[in-house]
C-alpha positions in Angstrom: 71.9 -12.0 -3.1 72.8 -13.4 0.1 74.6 -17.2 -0.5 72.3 -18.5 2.3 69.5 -18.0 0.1 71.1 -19.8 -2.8 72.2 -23.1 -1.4 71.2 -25.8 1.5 73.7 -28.5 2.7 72.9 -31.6 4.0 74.7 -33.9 5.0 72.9 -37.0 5.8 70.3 -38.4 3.1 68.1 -39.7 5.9 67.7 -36.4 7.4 66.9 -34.6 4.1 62.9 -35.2 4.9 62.8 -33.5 7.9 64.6 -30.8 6.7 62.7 -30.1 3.7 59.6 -30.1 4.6 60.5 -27.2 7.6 62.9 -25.4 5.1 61.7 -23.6 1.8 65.1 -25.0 -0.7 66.1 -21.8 -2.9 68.4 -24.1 -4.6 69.7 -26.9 -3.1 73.9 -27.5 -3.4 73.8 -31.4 -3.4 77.1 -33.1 -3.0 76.7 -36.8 -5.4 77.8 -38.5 -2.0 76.2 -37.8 1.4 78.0 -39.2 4.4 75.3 -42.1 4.6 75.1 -42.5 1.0 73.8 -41.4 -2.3 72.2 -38.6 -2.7 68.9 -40.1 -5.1 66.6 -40.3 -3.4 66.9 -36.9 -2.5 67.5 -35.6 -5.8 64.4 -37.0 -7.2 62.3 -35.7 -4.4 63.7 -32.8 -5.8 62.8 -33.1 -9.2 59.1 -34.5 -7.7 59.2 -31.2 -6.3 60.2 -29.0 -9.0 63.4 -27.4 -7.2 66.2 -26.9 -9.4 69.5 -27.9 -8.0 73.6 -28.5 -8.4 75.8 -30.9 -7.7 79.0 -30.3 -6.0 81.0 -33.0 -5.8 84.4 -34.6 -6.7 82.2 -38.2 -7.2 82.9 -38.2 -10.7 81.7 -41.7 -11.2 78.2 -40.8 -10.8 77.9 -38.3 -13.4 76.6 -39.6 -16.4 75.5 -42.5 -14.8 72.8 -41.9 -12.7 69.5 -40.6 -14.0 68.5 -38.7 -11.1 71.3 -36.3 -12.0 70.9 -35.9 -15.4 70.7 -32.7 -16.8 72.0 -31.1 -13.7 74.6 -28.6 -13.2 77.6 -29.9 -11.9 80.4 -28.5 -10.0 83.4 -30.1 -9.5 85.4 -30.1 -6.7 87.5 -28.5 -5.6 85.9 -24.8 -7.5 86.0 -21.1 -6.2 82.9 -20.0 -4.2 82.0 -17.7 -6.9 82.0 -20.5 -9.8 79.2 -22.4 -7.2 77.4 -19.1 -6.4 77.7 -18.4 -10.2 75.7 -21.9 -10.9 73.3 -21.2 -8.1 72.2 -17.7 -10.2 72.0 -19.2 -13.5 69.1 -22.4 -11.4 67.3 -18.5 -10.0 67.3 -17.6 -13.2 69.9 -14.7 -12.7 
């Protein structure tokens, strides 16, 4: 499986809209902290949505402190490619 697939970046919250409504999300790799803030909004359009997703992040504080994020998988950083690919998988059900 192709890591492309598996995971989409973004790295602006405010551009997350147009983004997903041109891309099909696999399983979108959030970090907890976009370069123009939280990322939210854009994990409960995610939720809305239905699209499983991770968290990447080394914003510790968050976790376990914002609902949007709870119940997700999170990575933290800094982890090996394979442990995020290996997260990815288990949200695809592999």
């Amino acid at each position: 499986m192709q890591a492309s697939r598996l995971s989409a970046r973004f790295r602006h919250a405010r551009t997350r809209s147009r983004r997903s409504h041109a891309t099909c999300l696999t399983s979108p790799c959030l970090d907890a902290i976009l370069s123009d803030g939280p990322c939210l909004e854009l994990a409960r359009e995610l939720r809305v949505r239905g699209v499983p997703f991770l968290i990447y992040s080394g914003a510790s504080e968050f976790r376990g402190h914002a609902p949007e994020l709870e119940g997700t998988p999170w990575v933290e950083k800094p982890a090996p490619f394979e442990v995020v690919l290996a997260y990815a998988r288990k949200l695809l059900g592999g």
